[in-house]
C-alpha positions in Angstrom: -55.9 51.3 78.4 -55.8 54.2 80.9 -55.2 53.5 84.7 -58.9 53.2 85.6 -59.8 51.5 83.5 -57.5 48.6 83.8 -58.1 49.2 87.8 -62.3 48.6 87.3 -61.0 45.6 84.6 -58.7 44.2 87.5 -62.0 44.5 89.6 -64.2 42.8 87.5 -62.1 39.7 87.4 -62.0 39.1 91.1 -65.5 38.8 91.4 -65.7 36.8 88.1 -63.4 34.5 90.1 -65.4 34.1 93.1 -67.9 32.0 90.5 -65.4 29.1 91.6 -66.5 29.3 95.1 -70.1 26.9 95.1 -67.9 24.2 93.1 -65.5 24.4 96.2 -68.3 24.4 98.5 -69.5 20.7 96.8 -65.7 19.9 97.4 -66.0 20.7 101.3 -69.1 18.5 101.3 -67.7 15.8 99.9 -64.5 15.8 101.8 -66.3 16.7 105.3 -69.0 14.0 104.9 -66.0 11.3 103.7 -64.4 12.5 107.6 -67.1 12.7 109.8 -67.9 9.6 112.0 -71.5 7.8 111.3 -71.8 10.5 108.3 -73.3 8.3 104.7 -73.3 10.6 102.1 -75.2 8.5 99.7 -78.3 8.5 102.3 -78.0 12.0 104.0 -78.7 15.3 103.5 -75.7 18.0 102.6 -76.9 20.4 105.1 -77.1 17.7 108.3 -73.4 18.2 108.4 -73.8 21.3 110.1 -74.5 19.7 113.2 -72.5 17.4 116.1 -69.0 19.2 116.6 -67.4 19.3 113.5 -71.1 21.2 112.4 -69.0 24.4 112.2 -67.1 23.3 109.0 -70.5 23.2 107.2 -72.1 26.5 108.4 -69.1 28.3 107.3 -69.1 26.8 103.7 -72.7 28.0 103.7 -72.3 31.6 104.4 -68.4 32.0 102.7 -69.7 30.4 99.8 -73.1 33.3 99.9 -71.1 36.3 100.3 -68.8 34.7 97.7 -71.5 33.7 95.0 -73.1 37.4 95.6 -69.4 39.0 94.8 -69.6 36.6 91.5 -73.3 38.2 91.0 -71.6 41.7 91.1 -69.1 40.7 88.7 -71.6 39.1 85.8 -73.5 42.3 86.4 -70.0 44.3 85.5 -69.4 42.0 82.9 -71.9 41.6 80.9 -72.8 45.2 80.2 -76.1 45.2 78.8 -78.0 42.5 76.5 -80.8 39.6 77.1 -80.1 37.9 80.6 -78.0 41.1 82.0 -79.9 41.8 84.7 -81.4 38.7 85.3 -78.4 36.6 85.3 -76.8 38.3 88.5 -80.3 38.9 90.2 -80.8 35.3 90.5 -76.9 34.6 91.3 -77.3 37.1 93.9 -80.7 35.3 95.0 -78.8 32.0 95.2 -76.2 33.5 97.6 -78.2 34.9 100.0 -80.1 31.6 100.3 -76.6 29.8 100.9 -76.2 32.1 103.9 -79.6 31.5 104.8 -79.1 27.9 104.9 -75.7 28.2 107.3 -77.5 30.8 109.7 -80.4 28.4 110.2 -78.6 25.4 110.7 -80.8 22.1 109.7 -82.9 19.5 112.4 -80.6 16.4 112.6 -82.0 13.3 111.5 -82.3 9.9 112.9 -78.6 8.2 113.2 -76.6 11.4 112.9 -74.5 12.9 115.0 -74.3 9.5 116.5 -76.3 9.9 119.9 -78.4 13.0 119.0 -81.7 12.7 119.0 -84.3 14.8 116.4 -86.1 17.4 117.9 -89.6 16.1 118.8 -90.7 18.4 116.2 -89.3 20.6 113.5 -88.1 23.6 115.4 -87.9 27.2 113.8 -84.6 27.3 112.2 -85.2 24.1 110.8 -88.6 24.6 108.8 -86.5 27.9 107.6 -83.7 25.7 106.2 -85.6 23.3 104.4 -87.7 26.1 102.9 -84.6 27.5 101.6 -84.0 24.8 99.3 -86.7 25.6 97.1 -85.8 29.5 96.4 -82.3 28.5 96.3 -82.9 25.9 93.6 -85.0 28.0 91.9 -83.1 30.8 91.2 -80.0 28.6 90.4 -82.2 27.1 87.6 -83.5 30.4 86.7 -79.4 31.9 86.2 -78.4 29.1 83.9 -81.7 29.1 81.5 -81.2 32.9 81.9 -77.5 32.1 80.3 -78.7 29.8 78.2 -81.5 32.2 76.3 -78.2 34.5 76.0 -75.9 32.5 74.6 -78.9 31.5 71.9 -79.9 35.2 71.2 -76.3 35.6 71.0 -75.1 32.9 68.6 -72.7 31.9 70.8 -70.9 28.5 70.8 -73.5 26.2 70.4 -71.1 23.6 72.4 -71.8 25.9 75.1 -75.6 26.4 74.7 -76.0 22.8 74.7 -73.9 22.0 77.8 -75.6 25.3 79.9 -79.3 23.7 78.2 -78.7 20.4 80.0 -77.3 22.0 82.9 -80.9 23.9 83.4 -82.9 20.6 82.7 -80.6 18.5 85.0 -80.1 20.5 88.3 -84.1 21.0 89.4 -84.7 17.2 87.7 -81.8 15.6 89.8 -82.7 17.7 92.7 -86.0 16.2 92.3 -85.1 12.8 92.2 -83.9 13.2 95.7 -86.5 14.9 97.3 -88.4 12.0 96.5 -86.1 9.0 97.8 -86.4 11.4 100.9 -89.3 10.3 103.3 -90.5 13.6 105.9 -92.3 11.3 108.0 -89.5 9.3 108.5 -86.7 11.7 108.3 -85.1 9.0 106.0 -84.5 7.8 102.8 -82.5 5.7 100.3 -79.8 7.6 98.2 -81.3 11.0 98.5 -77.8 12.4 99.6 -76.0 10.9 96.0 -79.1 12.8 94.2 -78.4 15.9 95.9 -74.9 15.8 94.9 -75.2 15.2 91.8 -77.7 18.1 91.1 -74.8 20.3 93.0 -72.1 18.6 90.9 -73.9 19.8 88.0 -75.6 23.4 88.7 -72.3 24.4 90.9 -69.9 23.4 88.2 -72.0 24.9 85.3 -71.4 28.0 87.8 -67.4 27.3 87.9 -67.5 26.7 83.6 -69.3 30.1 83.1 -67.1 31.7 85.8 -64.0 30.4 83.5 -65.9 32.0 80.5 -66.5 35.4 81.7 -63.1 35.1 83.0 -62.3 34.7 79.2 -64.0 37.2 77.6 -62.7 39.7 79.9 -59.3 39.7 79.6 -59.7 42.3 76.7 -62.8 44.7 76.1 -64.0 43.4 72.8 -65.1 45.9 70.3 -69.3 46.8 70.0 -70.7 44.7 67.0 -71.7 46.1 64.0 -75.1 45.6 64.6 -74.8 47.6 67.9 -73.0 50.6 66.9 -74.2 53.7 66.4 -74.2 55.0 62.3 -71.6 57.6 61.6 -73.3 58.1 58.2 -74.1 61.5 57.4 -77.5 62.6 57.4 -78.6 62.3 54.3 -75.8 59.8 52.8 -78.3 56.8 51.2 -74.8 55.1 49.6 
């Protein structure tokens, strides 16, 4: 393997491991909402940790974990050549992380009860309507990567252990997600076990992310040769054997 090539290899593989980064960023959430004072997890929001003092913590996992999930969008797109799903995988990865940053530049409204002593803005202000917006996109073009990943892996024949898992992955992040939005009430700014919802849909969609990240990761420690089916015929013109 000649120098550059083993350089653009060694390149690849970074950004392949920056597919780690929105499993970490469920991690932060978890361990930042377990610290905070007055924070319940099970019946609030991810996002309503960016505010009170500590709301710094939060906005940062947003936008680190963006420009990190857009670096893993560069490095599908480097990895996966050419094929079904080989634009549209890292379009929609790189979709996802721009919403993350999104979502940590326009920090969320607090809610009733948290911080403890802040009051919710008489009405939705800017930056909030922005952020909740986000969600949607966000979610959206999460779902889209994995089913993307998933009509790959079936056009491919790969594993079908892994086109089953990245299958239920697709079904189970928008359904779970779902199942939130609607223990959430908007009129009250409150709900009953919307926050668990959330993370399990994050749990699931994230970590897919981290299990694809570790199969890219994989498959690119050596350049595998083309399939038969995709190289090019070195039979003579005119050789019908």
């Amino acid at each position: 393997m000649s120098d550059s090539r083993r350089s653009a290899q060694g390149w690849t593989r970074i950004l392949l491991a920056c597919g780690f980064a929105p499993l970490v960023f469920v991690v932060v959430i978890l361990l930042n909402g377990a610290l905070q004072p007055g924070y319940d997890p099970i019946n609030r929001w991810g996002s309503e940790l960016s505010n009170g003092d500590g709301g710094w913590i939060q906005i940062a996992n947003f936008v680190v974990t963006g420009l990190l999930t857009m670096a893993f969008a560069a490095g599908i797109h480097r990895a996966l050549g050419s094929g079904p799903g080989s634009k549209a995988i890292p379009i929609f990865t790189g979709i996802l992380g721009l919403c993350l940053i999104v979502g940590g530049v326009f920090v969320t409204d607090p809610n009733p009860g948290f911080p403890p002593g802040v009051q919710p803005p008489a009405e939705p202000t800017l930056h909030g309507w922005i952020h909740n917006l986000n969600l949607f996109p966000a979610w959206a073009a999460l779902t889209a990567a994995i089913l993307m990943a998933a009509y790959r892996a079936i056009v491919r024949k790969e594993a079908l252990a892994w086109i089953l898992t990245t299958i239920i992955a697709g079904i189970l992040t928008p359904l779970t997600l779902y199942i939130a939005a609607q223990r959430f009430s908007y009129d009250t700014l409150s709900g009953n076990g919307h926050g668990l919802w959330q993370r399990i849909s994050q749990a699931i969609g994230f970590g897919w992310y981290a299990l694809y990240s570790a199969r890219l990761l994989r498959d690119s420690e050596h350049t595998p040769p083309l399939r038969v089916a995709d190289q090019p015929s070195q039979r003579p013109a005119g050789d019908t054997a």
